[in-house]
Phi, psi and omega in degrees: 000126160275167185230196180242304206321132184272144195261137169286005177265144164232150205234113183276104169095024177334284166290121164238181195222151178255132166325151147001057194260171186269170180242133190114328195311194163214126179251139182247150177201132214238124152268108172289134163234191153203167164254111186271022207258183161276325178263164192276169184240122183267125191260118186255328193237184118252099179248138180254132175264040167208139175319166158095328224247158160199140181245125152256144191217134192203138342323176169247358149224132207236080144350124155327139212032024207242161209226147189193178160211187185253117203250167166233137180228099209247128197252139207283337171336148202343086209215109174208125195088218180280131195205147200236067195273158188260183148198153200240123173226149179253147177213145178275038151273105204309121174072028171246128165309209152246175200252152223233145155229165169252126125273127184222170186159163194257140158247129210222176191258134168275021165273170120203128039238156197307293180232172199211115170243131161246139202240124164270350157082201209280158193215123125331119148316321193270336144264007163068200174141157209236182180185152187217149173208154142309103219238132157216153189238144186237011175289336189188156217271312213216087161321106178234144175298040198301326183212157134263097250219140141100006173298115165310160161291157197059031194215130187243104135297130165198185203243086186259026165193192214222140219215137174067156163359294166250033196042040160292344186245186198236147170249147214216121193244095182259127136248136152293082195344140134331145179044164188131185201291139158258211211077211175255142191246113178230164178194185192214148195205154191229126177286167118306143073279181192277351185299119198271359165294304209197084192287359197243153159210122183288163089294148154238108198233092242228161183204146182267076187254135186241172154254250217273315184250142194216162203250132149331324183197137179214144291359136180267122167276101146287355172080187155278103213264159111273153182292144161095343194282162153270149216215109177246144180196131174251120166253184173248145172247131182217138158318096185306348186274313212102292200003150158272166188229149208233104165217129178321305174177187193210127170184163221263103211294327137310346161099322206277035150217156171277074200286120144237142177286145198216126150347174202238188188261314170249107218256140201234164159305300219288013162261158155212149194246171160257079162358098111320142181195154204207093176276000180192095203296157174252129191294137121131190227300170182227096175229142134185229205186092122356067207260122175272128162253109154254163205303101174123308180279140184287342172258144113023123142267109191296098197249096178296135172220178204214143167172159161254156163252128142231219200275176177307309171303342193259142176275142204240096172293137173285099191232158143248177205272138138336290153201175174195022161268143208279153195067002182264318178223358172059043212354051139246183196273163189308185207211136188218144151271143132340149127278163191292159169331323186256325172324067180304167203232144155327094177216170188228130343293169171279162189193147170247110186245163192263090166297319148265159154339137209237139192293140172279138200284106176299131182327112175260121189308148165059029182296141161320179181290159174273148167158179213264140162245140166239149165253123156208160197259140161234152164212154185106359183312011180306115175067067177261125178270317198171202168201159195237130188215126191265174210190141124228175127305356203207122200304312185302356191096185005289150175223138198265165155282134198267334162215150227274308201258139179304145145315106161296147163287148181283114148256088166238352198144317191299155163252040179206104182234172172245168186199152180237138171232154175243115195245105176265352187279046148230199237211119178275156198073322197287195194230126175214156182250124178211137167226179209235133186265180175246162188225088188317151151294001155266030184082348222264197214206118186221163196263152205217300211226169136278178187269124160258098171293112159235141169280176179212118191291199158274151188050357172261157193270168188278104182274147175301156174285127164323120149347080170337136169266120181302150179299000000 
């Protein structure tokens, strides 16, 4: 119940914000309160409203005038971009709610790709089958592998090359054993690396494994629904030999879908097809498992499906879901390579970097420090977090991050702003190359720039390139 009755505790910074953290971290944060009240205030609860979290709060009876806080420990696992934890305190005061803080902050990855789902897409039981992506860290020049940790039975992970342009990265190899449970199969496995921001990265990965008769689609997306709506969806089951095919029945062990055998749309022995049907949908997730008995087999084939419900009232596009089973692809995305360093990318916002050197300055007695400035203008800043700008020596790499803290984007309002970095951490005379990503609020890492070479003369500081103009 809320209430209006105003609380004798008063909590100094209730929203508060945590520097920059890594994901897998922990963040800590200490809110000071007091009581201004005349009685003392007894704290019967400390609640964190987000996983992960735990709260303390001290003293737990607060004196007239006495002063105490709230400490938090809120831990950042698979946790990424800009996020927002709750927290709570209960009190035995009549009729006062409780009293609420915020801790928000951004959080980002020493990975790319940020995270990782491998789709090994449909598999033979009887041959298994693998899959590999690409792993890089821009926290350090050169990415190693110390451990592997948490690999299911039947599943072989290891490391089988050396990955990008200058081989900074690592290539990652998941197979998948013969035999074993069929459907659809997922798990998780946690990497070691030398990065020390953020040393763990979780993977995930899923496969569809069938023998001889195998569904047009696995997991069947029943889609997006209204309560109450009827909810239909047909696959096909087809012989990988051509055999014909005999199935017994088909059904669902919770009831709440409807299995019938159907023709195939071009109909053959070696097909057969299968009805979902949902007469009357129920608000909320639609997971479950189909299980088809053919003619003959001692198992089951376990046929997963998916889908949401919601209320009657809320309008629904027709659209279809991707997967929406909970634990199966976790909304993340396909497994993509990086392009490489010298690749520029298609990306939003748009930016203008300084494409040549900026001339050298002849060597001046008492001259500033040395060092590299880069400029550049963007626009277009929508759901912009910030930006990251990497250095080698070497236009192919390896290229490192030039500072710990993301660049923030000017949130004032504008659609064009410039931003400057200075890198003094060089060397007179070498030569270096650096380009820059963008760092979305939901965490993710998109390519910015093409590569800019500056030279840095000798004993003198690096004058910047005349300010770019955007196309």
């Amino acid at each position: 119940m809320v209430s209006e009755v105003t609380g004798a505790l008063v909590i100094d910074g209730p929203r508060a914000r945590f520097d920059d953290a890594y994901e897998s971290t922990t963040v800590t944060h200490r809110f000071p309160f007091r009581n201004r009240g005349a009685k003392p205030v007894v704290i019967e609860q400390a609640l964190a409203l987000a996983p992960g979290g735990t709260v303390e709060a001290s003293p737990r009876v607060v004196p007239p005038g006495g002063e105490g806080a709230i400490v938090v420990r809120q831990s950042l696992a698979e946790t990424l971009g800009f996020v927002t934890f709750r927290y709570a305190l209960v009190t035995d005061e009549p009729g006062v709610s409780r009293y609420r803080v915020l801790l928000s902050g951004f959080v980002q990855s020493a990975y790319e790709p940020e995270r990782a789902f491998l789709d090994l897409g449909g598999l033979d039981c009887g041959a298994g089958g693998a899959g590999s992506f690409e792993l890089f860290s821009r926290e350090v020049e050169r990415l190693e592998v110390v451990d592997i940790s948490g690999v299911p039975d039947g599943v072989r992970v290891r490391i089988t090359e050396r990955a990008g342009d200058a081989e900074e990265g690592v290539r990652i190899r998941v197979e998948l054993a013969v035999g074993g449970m069929l459907g659809t199969r997922t798990g998780r496995f946690q990497i070691r690396t030398n990065v020390p921001q953020q040393p763990t990265f979780d993977v995930g990965f899923r496969a569809n494994v069938f023998c001889d008769l195998v569904p047009t689609e696995s997991p069947v997306v029943l889609g997006l629904a209204n309560e109450g709506q009827e909810v239909t969806r047909t696959v096909e089951l087809v012989s990988r030999t051509g055999r014909p095919v005999k199935i017994d029945r088909a059904e669902d062990p919770t009831e709440v879908v409807r299995a019938t055998l159907v023709p195939c749309g071009e109909e053959r022995d070696s097909c057969i097809g299968l009805r979902l049907q949902i007469d009357s949908a129920r608000r909320g997730g639609l997971n479950g498992t189909v299980l088809v008995f053919e003619a003959g087999a001692a198992e089951p084939i376990p046929l997963a499906y998916t889908g949401l419900v919601v209320g009657a009232e809320k309008v629904v596009k027709r659209v279809e879901l991707a997967d929406l089973s909970e634990g199966v692809a976790e909304s993340l995305p396909p497994l993509e390579s990086r392009p490489g360093p010298a690749t520029a990318a298609d990306t939003t916002p748009r930016t203008v970097l300084p494409q040549v050197p900026a001339a050298a300055a002849p060597p001046v007695a008492g001259s500033a420090p040395r060092q590299a400035v880069l400029r550049w203008v963007a626009r277009d800043e929508t759901d912009v977090y910030g930006y990251l700008v990497y250095r080698s020596p070497r236009r192919e790499g390896p290229y490192t991050r030039v500072k710990a803290r993301v660049v923030p984007v000017v949130a004032d309002g504008a659609t064009e702003h410039a931003y400057e970095l200075v890198d003094r951490n060089v060397e007179a005379g070498a030569t270096y190359f650096y380009y820059l990503d963008v760092v979305t609020r939901s965490g993710s890492k998109k390519r910015f720039s093409g590569v800019v070479e500056k030279r840095i003369p000798p004993g003198t500081s690096d004058g910047a390139a005349n300010k770019p103009t955007a196309p």
